[in-house]
N, CA, C and O atoms as CSV, one atom per row, in Angstrom:
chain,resi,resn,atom,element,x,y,z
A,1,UNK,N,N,-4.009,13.374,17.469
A,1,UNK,CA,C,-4.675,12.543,16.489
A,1,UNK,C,C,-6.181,12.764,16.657
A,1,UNK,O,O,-6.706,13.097,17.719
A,2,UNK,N,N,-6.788,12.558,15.567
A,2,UNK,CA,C,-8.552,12.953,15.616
A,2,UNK,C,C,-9.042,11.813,14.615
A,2,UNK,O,O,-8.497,11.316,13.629
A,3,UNK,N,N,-10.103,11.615,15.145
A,3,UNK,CA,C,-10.794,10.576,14.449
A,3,UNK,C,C,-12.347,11.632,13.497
A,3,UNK,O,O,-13.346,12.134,14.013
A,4,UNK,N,N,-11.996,11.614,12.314
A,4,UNK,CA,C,-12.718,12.264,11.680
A,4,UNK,C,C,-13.868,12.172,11.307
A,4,UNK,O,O,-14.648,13.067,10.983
A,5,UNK,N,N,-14.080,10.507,11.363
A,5,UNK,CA,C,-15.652,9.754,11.314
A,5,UNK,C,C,-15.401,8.181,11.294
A,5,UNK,O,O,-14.418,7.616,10.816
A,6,UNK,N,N,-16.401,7.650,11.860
A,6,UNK,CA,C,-16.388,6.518,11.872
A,6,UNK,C,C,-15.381,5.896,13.516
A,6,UNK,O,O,-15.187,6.575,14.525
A,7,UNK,N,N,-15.039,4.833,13.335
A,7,UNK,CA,C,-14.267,3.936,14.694
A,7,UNK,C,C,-15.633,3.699,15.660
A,7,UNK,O,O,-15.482,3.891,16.867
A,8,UNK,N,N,-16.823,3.330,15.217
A,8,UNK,CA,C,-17.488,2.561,16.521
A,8,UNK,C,C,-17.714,1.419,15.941
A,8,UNK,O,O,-17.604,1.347,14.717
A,9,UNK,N,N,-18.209,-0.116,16.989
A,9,UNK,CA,C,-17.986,-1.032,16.548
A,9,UNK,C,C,-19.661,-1.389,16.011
A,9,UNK,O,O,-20.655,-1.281,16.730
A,10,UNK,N,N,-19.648,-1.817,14.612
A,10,UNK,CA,C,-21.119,-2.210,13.783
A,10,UNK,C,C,-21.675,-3.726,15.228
A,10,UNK,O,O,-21.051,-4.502,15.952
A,11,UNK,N,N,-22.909,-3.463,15.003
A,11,UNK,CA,C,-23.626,-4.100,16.063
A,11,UNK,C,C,-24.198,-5.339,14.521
A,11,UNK,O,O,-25.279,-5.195,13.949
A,12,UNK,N,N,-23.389,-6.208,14.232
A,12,UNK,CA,C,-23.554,-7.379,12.948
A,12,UNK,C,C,-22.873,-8.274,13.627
A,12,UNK,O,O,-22.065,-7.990,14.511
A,13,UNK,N,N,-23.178,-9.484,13.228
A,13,UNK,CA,C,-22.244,-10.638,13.410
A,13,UNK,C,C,-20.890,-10.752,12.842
A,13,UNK,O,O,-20.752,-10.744,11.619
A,14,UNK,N,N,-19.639,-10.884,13.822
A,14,UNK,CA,C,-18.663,-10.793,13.655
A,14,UNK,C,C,-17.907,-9.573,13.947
A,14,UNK,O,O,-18.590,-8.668,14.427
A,15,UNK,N,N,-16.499,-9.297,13.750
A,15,UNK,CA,C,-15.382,-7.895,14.637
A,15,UNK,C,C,-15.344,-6.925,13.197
A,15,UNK,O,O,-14.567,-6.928,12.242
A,16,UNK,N,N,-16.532,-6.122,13.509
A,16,UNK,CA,C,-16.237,-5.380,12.522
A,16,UNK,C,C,-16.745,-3.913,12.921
A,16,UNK,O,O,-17.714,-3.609,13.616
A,17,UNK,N,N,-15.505,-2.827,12.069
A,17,UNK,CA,C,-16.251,-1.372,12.160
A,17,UNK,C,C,-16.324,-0.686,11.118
A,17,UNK,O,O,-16.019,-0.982,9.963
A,18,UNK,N,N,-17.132,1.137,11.953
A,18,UNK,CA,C,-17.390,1.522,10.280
A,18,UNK,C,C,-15.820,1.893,10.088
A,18,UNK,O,O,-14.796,1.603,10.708
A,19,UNK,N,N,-16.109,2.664,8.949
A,19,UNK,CA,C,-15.079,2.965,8.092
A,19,UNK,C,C,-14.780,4.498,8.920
A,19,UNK,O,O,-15.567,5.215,9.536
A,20,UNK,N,N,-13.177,4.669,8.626
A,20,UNK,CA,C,-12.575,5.117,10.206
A,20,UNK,C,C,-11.687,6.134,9.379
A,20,UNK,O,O,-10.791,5.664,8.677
A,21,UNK,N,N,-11.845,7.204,9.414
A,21,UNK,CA,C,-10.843,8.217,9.310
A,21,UNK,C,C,-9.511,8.865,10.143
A,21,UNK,O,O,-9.838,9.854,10.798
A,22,UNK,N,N,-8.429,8.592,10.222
A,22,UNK,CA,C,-7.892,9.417,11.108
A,22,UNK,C,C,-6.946,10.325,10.743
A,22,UNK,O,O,-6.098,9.931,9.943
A,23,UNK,N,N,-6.851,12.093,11.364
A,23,UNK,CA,C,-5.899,12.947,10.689
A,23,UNK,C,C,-4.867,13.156,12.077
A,23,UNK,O,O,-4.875,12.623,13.187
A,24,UNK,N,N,-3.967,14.223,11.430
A,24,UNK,CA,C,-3.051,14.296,12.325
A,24,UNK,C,C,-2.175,13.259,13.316
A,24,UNK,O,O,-1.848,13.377,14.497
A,25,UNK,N,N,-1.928,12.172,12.318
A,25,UNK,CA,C,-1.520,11.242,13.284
A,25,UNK,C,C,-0.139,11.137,12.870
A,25,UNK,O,O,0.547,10.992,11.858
A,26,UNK,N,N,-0.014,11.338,14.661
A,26,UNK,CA,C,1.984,11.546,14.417
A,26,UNK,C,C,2.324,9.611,13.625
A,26,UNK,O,O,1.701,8.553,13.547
A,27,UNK,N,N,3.763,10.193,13.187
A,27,UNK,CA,C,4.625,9.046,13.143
A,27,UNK,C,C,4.953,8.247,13.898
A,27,UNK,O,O,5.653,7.335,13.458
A,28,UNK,N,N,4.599,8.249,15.307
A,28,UNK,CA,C,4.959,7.415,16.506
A,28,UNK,C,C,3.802,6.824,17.112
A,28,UNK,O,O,3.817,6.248,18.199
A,29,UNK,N,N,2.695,7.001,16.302
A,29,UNK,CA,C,1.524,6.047,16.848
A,29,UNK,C,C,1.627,4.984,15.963
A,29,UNK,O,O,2.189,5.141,14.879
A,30,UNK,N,N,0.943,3.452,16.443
A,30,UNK,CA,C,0.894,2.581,16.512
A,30,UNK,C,C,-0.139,2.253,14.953
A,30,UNK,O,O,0.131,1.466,14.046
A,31,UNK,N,N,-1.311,3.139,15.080
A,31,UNK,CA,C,-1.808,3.437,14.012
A,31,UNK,C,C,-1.092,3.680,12.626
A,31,UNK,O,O,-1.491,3.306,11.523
A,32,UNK,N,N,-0.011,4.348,12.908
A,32,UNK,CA,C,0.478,4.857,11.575
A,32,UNK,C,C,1.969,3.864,11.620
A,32,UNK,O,O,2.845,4.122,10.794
A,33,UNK,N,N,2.164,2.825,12.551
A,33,UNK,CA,C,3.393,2.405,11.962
A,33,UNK,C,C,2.942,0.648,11.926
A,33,UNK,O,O,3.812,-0.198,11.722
A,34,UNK,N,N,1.461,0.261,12.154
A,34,UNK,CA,C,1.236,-1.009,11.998
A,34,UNK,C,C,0.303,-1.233,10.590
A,34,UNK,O,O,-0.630,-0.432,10.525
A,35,UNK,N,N,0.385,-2.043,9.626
A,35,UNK,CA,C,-0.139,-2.487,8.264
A,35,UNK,C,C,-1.501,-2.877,8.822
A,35,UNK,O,O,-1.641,-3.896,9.499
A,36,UNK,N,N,-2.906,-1.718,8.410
A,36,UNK,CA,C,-3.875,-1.857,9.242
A,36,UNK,C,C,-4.577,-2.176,7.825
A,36,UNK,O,O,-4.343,-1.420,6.882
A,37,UNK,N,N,-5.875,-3.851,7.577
A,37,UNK,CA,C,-6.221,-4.341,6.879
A,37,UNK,C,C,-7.646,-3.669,7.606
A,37,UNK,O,O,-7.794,-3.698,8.828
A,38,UNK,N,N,-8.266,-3.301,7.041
A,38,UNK,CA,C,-9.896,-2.830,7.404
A,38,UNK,C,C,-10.564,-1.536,6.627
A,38,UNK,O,O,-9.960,-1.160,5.622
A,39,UNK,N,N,-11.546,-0.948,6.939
A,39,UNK,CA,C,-12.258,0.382,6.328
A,39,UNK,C,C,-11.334,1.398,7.442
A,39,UNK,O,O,-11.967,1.697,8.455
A,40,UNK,N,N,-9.992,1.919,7.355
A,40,UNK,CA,C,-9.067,2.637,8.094
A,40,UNK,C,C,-8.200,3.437,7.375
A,40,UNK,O,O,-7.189,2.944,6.874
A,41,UNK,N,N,-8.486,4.692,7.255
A,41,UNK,CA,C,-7.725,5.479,6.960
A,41,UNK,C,C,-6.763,6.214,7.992
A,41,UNK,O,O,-7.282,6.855,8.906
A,42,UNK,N,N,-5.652,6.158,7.901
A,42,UNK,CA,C,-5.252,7.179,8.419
A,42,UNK,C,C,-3.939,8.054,7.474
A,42,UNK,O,O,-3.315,7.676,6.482
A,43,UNK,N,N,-3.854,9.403,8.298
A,43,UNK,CA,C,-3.309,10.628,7.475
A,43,UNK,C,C,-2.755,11.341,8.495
A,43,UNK,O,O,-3.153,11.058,9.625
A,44,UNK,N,N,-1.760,12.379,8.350
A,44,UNK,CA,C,-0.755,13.107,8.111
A,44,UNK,C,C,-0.479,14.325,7.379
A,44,UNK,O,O,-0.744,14.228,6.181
A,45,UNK,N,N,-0.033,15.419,7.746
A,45,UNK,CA,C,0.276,16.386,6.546
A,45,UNK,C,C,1.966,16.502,6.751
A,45,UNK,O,O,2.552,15.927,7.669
A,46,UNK,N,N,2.557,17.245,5.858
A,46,UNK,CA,C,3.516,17.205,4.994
A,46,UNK,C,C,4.129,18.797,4.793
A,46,UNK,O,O,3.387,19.776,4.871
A,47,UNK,N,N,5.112,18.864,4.611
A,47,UNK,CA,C,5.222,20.468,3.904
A,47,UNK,C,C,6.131,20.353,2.315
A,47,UNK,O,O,6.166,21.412,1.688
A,48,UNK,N,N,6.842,19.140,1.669
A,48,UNK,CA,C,6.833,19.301,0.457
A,48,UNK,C,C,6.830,17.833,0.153
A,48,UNK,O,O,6.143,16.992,0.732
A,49,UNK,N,N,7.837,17.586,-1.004
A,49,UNK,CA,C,7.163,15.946,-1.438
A,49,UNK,C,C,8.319,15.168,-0.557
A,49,UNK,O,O,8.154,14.080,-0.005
A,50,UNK,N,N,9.609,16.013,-0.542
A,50,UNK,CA,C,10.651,15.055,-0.132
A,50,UNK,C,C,10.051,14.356,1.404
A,50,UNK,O,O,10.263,13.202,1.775
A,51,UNK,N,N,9.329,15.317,2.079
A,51,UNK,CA,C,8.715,15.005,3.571
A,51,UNK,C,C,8.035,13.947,3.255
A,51,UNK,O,O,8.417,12.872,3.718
A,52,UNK,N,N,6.895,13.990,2.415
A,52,UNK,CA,C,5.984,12.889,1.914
A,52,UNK,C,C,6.662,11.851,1.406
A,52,UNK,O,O,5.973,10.866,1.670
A,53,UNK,N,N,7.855,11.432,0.686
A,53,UNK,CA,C,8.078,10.414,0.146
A,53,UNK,C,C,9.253,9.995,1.481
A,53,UNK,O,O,9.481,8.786,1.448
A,54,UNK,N,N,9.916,10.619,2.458
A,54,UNK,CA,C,10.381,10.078,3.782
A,54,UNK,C,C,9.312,9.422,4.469
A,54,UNK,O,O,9.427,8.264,4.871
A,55,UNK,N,N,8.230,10.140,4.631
A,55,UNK,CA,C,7.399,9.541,5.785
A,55,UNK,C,C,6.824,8.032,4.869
A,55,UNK,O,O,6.755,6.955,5.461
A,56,UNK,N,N,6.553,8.129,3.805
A,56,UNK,CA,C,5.769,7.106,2.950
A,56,UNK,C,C,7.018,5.609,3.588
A,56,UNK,O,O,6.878,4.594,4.269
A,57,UNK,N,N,7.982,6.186,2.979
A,57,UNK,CA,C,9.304,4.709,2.887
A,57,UNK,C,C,10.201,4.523,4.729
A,57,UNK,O,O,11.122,3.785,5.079
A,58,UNK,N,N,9.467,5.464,5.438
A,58,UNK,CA,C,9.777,4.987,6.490
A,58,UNK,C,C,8.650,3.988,7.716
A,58,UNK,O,O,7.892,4.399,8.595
A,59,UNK,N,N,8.917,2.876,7.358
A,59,UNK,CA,C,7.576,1.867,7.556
A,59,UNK,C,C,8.450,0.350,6.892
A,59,UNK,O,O,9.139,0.060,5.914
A,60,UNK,N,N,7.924,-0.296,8.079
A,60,UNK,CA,C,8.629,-1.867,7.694
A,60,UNK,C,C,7.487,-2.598,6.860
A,60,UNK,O,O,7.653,-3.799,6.642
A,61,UNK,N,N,6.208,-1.904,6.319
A,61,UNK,CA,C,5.245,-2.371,5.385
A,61,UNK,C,C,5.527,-1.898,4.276
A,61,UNK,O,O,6.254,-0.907,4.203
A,62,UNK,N,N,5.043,-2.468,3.231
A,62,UNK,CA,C,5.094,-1.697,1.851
A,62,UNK,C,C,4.001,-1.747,0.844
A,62,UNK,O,O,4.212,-1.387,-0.314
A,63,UNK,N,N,3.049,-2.103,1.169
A,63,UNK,CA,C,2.009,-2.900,0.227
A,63,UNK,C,C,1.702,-2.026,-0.759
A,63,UNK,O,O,2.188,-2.213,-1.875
A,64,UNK,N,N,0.718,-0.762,-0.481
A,64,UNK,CA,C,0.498,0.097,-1.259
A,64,UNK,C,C,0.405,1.703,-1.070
A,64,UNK,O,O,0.527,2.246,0.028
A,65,UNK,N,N,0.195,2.322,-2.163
A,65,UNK,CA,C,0.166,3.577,-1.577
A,65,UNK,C,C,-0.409,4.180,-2.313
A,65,UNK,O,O,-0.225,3.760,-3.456
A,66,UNK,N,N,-1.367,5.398,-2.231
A,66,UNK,CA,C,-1.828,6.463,-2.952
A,66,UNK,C,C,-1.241,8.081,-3.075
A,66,UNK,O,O,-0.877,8.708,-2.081
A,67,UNK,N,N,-1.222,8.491,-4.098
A,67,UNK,CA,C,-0.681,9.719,-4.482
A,67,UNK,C,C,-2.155,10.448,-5.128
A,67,UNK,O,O,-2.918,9.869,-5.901
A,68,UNK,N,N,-2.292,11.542,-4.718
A,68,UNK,CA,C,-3.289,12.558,-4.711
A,68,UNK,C,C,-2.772,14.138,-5.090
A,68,UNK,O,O,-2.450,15.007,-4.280
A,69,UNK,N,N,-2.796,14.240,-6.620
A,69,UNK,CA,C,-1.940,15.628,-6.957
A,69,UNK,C,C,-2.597,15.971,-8.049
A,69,UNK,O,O,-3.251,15.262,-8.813
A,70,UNK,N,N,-2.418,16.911,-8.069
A,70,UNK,CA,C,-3.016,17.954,-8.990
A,70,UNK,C,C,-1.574,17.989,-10.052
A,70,UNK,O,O,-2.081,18.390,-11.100
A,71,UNK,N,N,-0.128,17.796,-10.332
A,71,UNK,CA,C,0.234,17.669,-10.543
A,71,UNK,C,C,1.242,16.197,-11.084
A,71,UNK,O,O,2.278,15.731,-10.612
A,72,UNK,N,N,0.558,15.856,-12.034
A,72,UNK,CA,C,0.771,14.077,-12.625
A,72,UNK,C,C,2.324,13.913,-13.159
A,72,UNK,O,O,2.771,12.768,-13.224
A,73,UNK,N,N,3.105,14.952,-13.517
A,73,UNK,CA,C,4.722,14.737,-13.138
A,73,UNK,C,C,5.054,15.151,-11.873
A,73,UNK,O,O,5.987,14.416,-11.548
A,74,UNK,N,N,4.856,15.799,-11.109
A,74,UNK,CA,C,5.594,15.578,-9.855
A,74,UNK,C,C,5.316,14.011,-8.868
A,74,UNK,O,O,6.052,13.450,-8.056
A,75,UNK,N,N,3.610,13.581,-9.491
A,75,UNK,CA,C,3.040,12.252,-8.637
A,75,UNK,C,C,4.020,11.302,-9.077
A,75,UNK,O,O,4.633,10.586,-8.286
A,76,UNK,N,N,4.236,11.269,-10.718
A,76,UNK,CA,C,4.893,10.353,-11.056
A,76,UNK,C,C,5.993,9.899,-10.764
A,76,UNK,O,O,6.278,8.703,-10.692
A,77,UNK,N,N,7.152,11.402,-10.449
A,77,UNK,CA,C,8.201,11.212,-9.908
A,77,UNK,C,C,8.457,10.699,-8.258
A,77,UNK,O,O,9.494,10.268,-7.753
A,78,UNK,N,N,7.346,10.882,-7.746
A,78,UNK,CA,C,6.946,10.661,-5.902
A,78,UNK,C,C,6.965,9.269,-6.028
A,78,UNK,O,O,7.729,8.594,-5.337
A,79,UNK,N,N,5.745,8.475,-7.326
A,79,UNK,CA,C,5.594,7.222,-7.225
A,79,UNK,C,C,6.921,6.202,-7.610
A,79,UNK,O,O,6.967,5.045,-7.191
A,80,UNK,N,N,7.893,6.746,-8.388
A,80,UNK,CA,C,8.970,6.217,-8.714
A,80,UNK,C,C,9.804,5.990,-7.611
A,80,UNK,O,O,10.575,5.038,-7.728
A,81,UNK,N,N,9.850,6.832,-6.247
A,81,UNK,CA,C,10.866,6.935,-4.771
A,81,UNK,C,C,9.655,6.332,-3.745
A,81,UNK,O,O,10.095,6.172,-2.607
A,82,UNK,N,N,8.459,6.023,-3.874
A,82,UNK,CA,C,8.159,5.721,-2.788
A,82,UNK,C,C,8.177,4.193,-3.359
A,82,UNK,O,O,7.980,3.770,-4.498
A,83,UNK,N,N,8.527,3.440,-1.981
A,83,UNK,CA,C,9.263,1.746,-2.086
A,83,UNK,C,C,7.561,1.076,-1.665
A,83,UNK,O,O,7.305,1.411,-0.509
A,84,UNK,N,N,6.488,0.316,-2.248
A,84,UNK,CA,C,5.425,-0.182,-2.153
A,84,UNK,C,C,5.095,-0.498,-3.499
A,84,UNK,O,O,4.983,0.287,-4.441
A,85,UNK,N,N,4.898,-2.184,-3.487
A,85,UNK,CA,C,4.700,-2.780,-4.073
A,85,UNK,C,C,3.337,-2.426,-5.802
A,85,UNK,O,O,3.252,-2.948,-6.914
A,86,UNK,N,N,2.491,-1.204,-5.020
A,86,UNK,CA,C,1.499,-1.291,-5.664
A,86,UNK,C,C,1.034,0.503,-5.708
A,86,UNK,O,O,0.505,0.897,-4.668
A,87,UNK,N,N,1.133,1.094,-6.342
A,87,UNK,CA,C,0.677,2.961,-6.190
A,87,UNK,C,C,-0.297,3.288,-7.147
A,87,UNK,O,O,-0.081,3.003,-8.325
A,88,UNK,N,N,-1.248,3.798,-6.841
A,88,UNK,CA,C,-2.561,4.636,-7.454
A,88,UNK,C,C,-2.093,6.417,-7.488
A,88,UNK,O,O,-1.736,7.333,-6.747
A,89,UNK,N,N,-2.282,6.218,-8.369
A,89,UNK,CA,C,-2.472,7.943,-8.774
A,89,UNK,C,C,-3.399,8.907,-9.061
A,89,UNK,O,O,-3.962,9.216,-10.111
A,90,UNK,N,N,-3.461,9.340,-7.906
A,90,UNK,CA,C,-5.589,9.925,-8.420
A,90,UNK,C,C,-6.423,9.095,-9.422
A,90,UNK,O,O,-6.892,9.312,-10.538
A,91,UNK,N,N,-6.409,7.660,-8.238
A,91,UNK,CA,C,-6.977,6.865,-8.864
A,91,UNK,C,C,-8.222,6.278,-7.918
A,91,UNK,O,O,-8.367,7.074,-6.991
A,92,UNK,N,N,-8.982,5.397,-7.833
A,92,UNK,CA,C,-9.536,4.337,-7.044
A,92,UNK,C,C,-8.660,3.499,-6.792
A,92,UNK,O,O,-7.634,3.359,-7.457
A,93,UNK,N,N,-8.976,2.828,-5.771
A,93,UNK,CA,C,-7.728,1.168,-5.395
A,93,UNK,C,C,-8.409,0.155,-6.191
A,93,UNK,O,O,-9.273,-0.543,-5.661
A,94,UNK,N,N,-8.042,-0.010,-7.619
A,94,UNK,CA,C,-8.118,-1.226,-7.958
A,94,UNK,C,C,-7.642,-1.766,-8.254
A,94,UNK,O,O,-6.759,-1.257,-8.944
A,95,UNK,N,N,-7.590,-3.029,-8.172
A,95,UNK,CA,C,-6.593,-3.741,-8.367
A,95,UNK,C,C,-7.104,-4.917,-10.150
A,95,UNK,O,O,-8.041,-5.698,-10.313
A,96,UNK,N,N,-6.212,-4.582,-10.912
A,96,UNK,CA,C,-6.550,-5.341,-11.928
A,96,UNK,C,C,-6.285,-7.338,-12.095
A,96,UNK,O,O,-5.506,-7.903,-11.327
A,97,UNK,N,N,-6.557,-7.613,-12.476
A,97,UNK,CA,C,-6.657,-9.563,-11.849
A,97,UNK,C,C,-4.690,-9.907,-13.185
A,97,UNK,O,O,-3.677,-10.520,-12.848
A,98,UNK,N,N,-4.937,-9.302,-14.337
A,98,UNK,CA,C,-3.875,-9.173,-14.788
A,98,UNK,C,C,-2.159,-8.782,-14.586
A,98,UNK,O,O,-1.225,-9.172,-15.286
A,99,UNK,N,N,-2.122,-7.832,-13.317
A,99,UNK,CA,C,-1.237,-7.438,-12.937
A,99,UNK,C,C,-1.009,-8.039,-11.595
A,99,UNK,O,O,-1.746,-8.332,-10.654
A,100,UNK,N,N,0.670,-8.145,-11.909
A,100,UNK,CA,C,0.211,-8.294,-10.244
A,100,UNK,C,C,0.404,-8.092,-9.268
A,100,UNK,O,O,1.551,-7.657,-9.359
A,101,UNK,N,N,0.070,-8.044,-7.892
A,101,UNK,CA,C,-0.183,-7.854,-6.890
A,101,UNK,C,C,0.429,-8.393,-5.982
A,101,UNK,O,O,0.254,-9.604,-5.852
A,102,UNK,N,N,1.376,-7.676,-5.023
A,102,UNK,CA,C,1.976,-7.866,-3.673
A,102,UNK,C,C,3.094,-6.881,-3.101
A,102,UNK,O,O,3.730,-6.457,-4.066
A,103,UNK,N,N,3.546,-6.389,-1.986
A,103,UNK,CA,C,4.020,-6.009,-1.512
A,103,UNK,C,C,5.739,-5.727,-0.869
A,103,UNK,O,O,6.488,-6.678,-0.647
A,104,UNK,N,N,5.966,-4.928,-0.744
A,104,UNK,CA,C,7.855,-5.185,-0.379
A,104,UNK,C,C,7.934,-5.090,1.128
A,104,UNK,O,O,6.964,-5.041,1.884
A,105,UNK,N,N,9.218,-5.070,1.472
A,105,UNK,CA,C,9.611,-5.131,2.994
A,105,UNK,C,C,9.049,-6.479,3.425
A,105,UNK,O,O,9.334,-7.589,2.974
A,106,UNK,N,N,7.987,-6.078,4.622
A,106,UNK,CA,C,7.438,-7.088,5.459
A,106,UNK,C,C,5.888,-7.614,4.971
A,106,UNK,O,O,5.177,-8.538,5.367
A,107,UNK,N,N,5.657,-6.236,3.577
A,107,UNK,CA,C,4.068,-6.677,3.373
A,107,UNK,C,C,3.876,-7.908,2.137
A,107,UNK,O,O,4.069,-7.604,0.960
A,108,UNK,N,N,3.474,-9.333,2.541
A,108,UNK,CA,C,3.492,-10.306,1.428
A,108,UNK,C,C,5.063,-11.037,1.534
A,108,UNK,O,O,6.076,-10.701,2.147
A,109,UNK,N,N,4.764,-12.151,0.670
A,109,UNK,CA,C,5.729,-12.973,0.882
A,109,UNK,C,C,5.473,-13.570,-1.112
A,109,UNK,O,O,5.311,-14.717,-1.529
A,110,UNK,N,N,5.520,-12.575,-1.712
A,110,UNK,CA,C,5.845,-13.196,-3.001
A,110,UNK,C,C,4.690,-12.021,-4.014
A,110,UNK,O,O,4.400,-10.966,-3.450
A,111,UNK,N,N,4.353,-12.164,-4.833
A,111,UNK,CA,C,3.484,-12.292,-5.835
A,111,UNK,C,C,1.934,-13.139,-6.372
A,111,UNK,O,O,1.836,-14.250,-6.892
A,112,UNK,N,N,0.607,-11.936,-5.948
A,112,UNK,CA,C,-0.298,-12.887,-6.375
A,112,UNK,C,C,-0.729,-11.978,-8.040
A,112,UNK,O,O,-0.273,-10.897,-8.411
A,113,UNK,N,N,-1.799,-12.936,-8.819
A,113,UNK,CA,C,-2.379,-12.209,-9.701
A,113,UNK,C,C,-1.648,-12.049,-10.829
A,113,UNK,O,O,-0.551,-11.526,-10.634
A,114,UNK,N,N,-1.997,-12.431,-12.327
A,114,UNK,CA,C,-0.845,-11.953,-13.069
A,114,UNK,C,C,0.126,-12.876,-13.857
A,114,UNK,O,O,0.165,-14.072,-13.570
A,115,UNK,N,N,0.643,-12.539,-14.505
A,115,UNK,CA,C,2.310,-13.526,-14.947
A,115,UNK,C,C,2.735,-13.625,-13.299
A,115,UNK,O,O,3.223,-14.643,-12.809
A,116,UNK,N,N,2.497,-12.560,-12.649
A,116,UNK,CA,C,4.148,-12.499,-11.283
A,116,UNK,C,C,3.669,-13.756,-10.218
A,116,UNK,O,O,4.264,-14.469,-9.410
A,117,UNK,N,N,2.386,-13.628,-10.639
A,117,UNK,CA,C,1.579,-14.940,-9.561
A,117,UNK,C,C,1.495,-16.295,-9.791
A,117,UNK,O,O,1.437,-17.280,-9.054
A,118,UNK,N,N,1.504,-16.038,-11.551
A,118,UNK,CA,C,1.159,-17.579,-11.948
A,118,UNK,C,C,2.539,-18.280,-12.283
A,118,UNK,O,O,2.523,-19.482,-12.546
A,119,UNK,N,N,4.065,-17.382,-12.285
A,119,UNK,CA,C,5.147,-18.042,-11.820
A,119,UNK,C,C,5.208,-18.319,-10.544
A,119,UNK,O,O,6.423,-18.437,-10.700
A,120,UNK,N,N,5.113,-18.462,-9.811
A,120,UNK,CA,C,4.781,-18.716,-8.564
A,120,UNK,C,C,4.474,-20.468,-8.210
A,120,UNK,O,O,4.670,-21.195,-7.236
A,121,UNK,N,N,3.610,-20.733,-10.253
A,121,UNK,CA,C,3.145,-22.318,-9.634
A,121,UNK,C,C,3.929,-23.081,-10.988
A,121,UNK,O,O,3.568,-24.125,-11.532
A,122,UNK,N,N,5.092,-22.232,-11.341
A,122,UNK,CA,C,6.202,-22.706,-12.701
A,122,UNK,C,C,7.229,-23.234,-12.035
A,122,UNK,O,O,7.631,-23.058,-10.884
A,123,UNK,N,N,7.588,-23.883,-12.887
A,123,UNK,CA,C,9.285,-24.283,-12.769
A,123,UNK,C,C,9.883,-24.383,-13.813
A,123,UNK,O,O,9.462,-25.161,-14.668
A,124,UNK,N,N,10.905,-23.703,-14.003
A,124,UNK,CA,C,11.931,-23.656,-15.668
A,124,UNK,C,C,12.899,-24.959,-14.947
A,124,UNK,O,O,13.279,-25.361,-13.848
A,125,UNK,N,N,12.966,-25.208,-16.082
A,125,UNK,CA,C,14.236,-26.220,-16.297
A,125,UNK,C,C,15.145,-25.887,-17.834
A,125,UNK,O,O,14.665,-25.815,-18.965
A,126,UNK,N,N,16.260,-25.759,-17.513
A,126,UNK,CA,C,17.381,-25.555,-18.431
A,126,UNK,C,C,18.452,-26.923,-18.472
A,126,UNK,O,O,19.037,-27.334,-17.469
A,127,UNK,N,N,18.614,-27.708,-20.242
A,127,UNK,CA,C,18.987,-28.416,-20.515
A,127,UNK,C,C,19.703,-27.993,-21.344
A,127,UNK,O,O,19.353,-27.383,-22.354
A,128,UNK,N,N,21.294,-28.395,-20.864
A,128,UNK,CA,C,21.965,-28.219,-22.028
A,128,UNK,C,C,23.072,-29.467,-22.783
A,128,UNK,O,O,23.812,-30.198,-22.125
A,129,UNK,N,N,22.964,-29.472,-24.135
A,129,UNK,CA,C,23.989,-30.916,-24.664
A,129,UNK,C,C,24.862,-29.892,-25.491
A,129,UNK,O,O,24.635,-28.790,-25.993
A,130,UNK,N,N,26.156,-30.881,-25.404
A,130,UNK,CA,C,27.085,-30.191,-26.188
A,130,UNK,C,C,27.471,-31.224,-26.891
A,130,UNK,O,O,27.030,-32.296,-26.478
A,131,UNK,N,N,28.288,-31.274,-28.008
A,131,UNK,CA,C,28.512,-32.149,-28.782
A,131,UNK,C,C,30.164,-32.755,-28.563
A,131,UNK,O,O,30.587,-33.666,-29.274
């Protein structure tokens, strides 16, 4: 594993670092199998998509994921098999306030943002009379 830039700790108030690259990081580090919230990248290479969409869905997180291709039907078909709540496609991570937002497996516990969020604070009720 190599740290490509960044991982020292900012000298500011409060636990914070820079923004952290890491390549070559096996599947059995801690790095690559814990849901890391911060400026943290880490990466992996691959030799076709089926490898990439195993390594993606093997992980008890699911939140999100990015796809990076030069090819927008094969991404599309990758983004359809990889199991995460949320996928960018040679995109930026943004997240729109309309859609919404949350994660499968272990990442999130429901739906924020959105119709999927604002059921969240609904309740249906079904009444029925018969004659």
């Amino acid at each position: 594993m190599d740290c490509l830039t960044g991982g020292e700790l900012l000298e500011v108030s409060g636990y914070f670092v820079a923004p952290t690259v890491y390549t070559n990081v096996p599947a059995t580090s801690q790095l690559w199998m814990e849901e890391v919230f911060g400026p943290v990248l880490v990466s992996t290479t691959f030799t076709n998509d089926a490898e990439a969409i195993r390594l993606a869905n093997d992980s008890k997180f699911a939140l999100a994921a990015t796809i990076v291709s030069a090819d927008e039907t094969a991404a599309l078909e990758m983004a359809l098999q990889i199991k995460a709540g949320h996928i960018w496609i040679n995109e930026q991570q943004i997240v729109l306030p309309e859609a919404g937002w949350g994660g499968f497996k272990q990442s999130g516990i429901g739906r924020e943002l959105g119709g999927d969020g604002l059921s969240a604070y609904q309740k249906s009720k079904h009444v029925l009379l018969t004659d």
